[in-house]
N, C-alpha and C positions, 0 to 999 in steps of 0.2 A: 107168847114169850119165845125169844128167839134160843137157840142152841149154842153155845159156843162155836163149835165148831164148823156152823153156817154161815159165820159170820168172813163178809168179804166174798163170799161167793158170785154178788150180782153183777161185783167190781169185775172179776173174772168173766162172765158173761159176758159183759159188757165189750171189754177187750178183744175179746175172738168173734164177735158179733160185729164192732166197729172195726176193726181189719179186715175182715173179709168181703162188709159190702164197700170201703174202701178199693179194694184189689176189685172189685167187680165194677166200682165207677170207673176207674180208672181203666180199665181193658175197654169201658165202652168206650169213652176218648179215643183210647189211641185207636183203636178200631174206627170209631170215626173219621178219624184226622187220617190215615193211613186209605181207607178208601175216596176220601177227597182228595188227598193228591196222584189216588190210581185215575179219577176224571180228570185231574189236570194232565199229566200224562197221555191220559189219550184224547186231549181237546190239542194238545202239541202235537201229536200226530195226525191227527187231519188236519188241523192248520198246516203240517206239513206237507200232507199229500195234498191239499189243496193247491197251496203253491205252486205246487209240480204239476199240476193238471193245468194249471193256464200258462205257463212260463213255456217260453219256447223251450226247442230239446235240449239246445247245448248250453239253457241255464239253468235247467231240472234241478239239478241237485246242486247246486247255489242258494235258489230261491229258495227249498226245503229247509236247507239248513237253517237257513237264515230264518225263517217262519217258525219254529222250532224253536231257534235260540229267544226268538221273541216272548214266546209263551213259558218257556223255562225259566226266563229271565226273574219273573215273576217269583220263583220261588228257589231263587238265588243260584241258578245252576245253567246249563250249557256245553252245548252237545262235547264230548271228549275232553274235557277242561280238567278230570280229573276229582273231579264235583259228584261221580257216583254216577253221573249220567251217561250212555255209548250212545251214538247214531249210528244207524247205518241206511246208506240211500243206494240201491241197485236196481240199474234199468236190466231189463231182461225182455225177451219175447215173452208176451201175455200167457198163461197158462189155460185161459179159459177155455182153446178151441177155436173160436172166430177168424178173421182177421190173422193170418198169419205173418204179416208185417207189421201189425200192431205191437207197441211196445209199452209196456208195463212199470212201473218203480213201485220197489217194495219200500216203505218207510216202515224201519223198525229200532223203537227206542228202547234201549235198556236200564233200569235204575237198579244200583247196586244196595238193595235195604239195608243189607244184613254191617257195610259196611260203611253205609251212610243213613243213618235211623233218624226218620225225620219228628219220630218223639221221643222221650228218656226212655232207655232200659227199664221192663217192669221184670224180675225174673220166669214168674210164668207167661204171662202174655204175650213176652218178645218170641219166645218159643212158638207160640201159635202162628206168627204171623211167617210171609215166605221170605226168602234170603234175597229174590229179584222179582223184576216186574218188568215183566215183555207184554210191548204194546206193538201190534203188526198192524198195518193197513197198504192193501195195494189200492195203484189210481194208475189209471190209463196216460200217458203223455205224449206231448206232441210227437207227431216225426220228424225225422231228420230233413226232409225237404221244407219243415215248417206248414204243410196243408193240411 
């Protein structure tokens, strides 16, 4: 026989029990969804620097963009649109050492999370995750004589 004062307790159980692994599916979602669009982000950047690695010099950072905007497309955004996404495409002399007339582009994409969240606000979870997502990749590209 039960107690008075027992009574409703399991309801209670229940409630902080079912909220919690709630809040705990849920961070795995957005965790999930938040690391697949960190691969798509960096499948845009070597698409990017792909681009640039066969495009002649003086269309390097044309073609990037453009490769880039291709693959962001996809998830409704594009480079400096104001969409949360930055580009940035810079030839420079290679860092590696080699080749001292060899030239270089850095493709480096930025997604602004904190201000474009590509899931709902959970209030702990969102906390966990970071504010931005830098995707760097250098690729060697042609020369300026095109050889």
């Amino acid at each position: 026989m039960r107690r008075s004062s027992d009574r409703g307790a399991a309801l209670v159980e229940m409630a902080i029990v079912v909220g919690l692994l709630a809040m705990f599916l849920f961070g795995i979602i957005t965790y999930g969804v938040t690391l697949s669009f960190r691969q798509s982000l960096t499948q845009a950047a070597n698409e990017a620097a792909r681009a640039a690695a066969v495009a002649p010099r003086d269309e390097a950072v044309a073609q990037a963009r453009a490769a880039a905007d291709r693959v962001a497309s996809g998830w409704d955004a594009a480079c400096d649109d104001g969409g949360g996404l930055s580009c940035s495409f810079l030839i420079a002399p290679c860092a590696d050492g080699g080749d001292a007339a060899a030239e270089c582009m850095t493709v480096e994409l930025r997604y602004d999370l904190a201000g474009h969240p590509r899931t709902p606000s959970l209030p702990v979870v969102s906390r966990t995750l970071p504010d931005e997502m830098v995707v760097r990749v250098v690729v060697r590209v042609a020369p300026e004589d095109g050889v």
